[in-house]
Structures are given as structure tokens and as C-alpha cells.
C-alpha positions as CSV (number, residue, x, y, z in Angstrom):
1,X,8.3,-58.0,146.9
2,X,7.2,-54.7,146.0
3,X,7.0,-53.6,142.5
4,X,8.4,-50.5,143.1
5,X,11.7,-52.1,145.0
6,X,11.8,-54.4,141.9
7,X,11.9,-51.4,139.2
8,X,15.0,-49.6,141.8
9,X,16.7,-52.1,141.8
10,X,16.6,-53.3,138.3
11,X,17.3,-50.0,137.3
12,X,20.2,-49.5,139.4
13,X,22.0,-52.6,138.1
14,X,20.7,-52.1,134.2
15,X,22.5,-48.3,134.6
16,X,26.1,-50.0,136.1
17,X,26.1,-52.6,133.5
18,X,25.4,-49.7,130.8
19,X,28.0,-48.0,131.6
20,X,30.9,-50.6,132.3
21,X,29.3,-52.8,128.8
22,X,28.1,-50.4,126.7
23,X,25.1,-53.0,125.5
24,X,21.4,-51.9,126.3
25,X,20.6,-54.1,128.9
26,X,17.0,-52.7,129.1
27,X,16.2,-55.9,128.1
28,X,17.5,-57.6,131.4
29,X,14.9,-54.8,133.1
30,X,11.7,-56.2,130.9
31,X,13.0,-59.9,131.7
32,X,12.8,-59.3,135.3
33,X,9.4,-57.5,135.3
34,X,8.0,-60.5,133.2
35,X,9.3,-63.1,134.8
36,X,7.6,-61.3,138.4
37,X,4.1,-60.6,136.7
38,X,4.5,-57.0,136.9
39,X,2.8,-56.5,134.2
40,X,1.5,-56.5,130.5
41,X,4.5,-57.6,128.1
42,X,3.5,-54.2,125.8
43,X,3.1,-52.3,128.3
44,X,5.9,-53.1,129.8
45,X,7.6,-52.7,126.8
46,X,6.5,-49.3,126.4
47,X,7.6,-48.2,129.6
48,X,12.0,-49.4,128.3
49,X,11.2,-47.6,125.2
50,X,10.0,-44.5,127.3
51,X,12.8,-44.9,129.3
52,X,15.3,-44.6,126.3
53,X,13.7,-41.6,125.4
54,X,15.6,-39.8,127.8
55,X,19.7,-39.1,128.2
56,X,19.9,-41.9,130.7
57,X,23.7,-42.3,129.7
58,X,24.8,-38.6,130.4
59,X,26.6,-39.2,133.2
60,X,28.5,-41.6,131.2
61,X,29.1,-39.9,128.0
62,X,30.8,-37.0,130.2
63,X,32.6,-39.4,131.3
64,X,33.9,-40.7,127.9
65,X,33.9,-37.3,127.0
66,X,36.7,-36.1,129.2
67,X,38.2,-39.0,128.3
68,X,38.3,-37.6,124.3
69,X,36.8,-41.4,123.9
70,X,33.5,-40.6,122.0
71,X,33.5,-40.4,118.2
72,X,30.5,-38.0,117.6
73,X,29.9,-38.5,113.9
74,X,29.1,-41.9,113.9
75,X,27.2,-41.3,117.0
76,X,25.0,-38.5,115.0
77,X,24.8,-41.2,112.1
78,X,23.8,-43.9,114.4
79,X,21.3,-41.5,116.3
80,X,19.3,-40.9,113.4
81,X,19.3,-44.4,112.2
82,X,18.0,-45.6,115.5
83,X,15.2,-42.9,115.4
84,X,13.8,-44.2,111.8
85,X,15.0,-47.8,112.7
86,X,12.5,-47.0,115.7
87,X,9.6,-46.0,113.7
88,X,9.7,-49.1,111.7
89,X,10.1,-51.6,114.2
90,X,7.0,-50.2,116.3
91,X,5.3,-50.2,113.6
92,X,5.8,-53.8,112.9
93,X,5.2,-54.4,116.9
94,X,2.0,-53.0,117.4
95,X,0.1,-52.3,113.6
96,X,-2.4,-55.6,113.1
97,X,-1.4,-55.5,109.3
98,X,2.1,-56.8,110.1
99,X,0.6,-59.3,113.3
100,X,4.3,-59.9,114.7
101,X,3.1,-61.8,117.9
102,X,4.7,-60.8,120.8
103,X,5.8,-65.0,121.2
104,X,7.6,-63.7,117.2
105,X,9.2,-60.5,119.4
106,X,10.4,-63.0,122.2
107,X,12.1,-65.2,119.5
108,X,13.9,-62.6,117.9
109,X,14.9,-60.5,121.1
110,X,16.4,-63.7,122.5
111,X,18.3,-64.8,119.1
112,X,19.4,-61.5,119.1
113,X,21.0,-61.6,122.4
114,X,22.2,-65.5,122.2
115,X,24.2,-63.7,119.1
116,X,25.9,-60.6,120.7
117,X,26.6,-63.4,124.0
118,X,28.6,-65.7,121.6
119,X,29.9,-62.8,119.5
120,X,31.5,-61.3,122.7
121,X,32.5,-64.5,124.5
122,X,34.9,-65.4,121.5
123,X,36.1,-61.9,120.9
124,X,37.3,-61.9,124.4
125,X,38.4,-65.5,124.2
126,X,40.8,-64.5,121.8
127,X,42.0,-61.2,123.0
128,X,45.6,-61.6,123.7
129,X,47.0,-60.3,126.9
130,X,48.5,-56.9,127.3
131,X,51.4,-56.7,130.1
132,X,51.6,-53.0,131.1
């Protein structure tokens, strides 16, 4: 299949389950593009954290924001976190001092997500009903 197809398609399903989840499912994008050989798994890499440089959820903060359902100061908070968060994490990606393998970045991206799975699954599981 063509890789262009591929990176359509996987971005039209990562954006819907953005917006109905709220979870960063960039990672489902980089799954599918390794898992078809289309390329390098930095490189690749690269190209999610590219694509979160932009306001790829605008649509859906106006959304919420008509809605009066966005709480902004923990959003600036969490914004700036991310950014230096960011720094440090690439750093200890891609600098040879730290040598986290990409096998190490595989481990932790998948504990990480086996986590927030489980996490959710029994939140929900014990979500009582509500009869409107």
C-alpha cells in the first residue's frame, strides 16, 4: 500500500480518537508506520514530534471552548511543563552520553501505555450509571 495512503489514513483516525479521548494517540500513528517499514524508528519519531509542534487540536479546543469546558491555567501550567519536559526527554533520546536504546524507548512507551489502558479500564469499570 502506499505510504502516503498509510500516513492519511492513520492521521485521520489518530485526529478522531484525539478528539473523542483526549490521549495522544500519536503513538498509535508511529506503531503503524513501524510495523509497515515505513521508515527509520527516529526518524519516524521525529516526524510525531514535528507534528505536535503544531495546533493540531484547534478545531477541538473551540469546540471545548464554546462549551466553557477548558480550564486554561492548568493548561498554561501544563504547556510549559511539557515544553521543558520536552527538552529533557530528547535529550536523553538522542545525546550518546545518556545511550537510552531505542529497544529502552519501546519498553517504556509500551509500560506507559499498558498503564493509562488499565488505569482507564477500571475507572470506567467503576463508573456508576447516570439515568438522565
Amino acid at each position: 500500500m502506499n505510504k502516503y495512503i498509510i500516513e492519511i489514513i492513520a492521521g485521520l483516525l489518530v485526529g478522531i480518537l484525539l478528539s473523542i479521548t483526549g490521549l495522544p494517540l500519536t503513538p498509535l500513528a508511529l506503531l503503524l508506520f513501524e510495523y509497515l517499514n515505513l521508515g527509520e524508528y527516529k526518524k519516524m519519531l521525529g516526524a510525531i514530534l514535528f507534528l505536535n509542534l503544531f495546533p493540531i487540536t484547534i478545531a477541538s479546543v473551540y469546540e471545548f471552548y464554546k462549551k466553557k469546558s477548558i480550564d486554561f491555567n492548568m493548561g498554561f501550567i501544563l504547556l510549559i511543563c511539557i515544553i521543558i519536559g520536552g527538552y529533557f526527554g530528547s535529550k536523553l533520546m538522542l545525546d550518546q552520553r545518556y545511550k537510552l536504546s531505542e529497544k529502552t524507548a519501546k519498553y517504556i512507551t509500551s509500560l506507559m501505555g499498558f498503564i493509562v489502558g488499565i488505569a482507564f479500564f477500571i475507572s470506567a469499570y467503576n463508573m456508576k450509571s447516570k439515568n438522565n
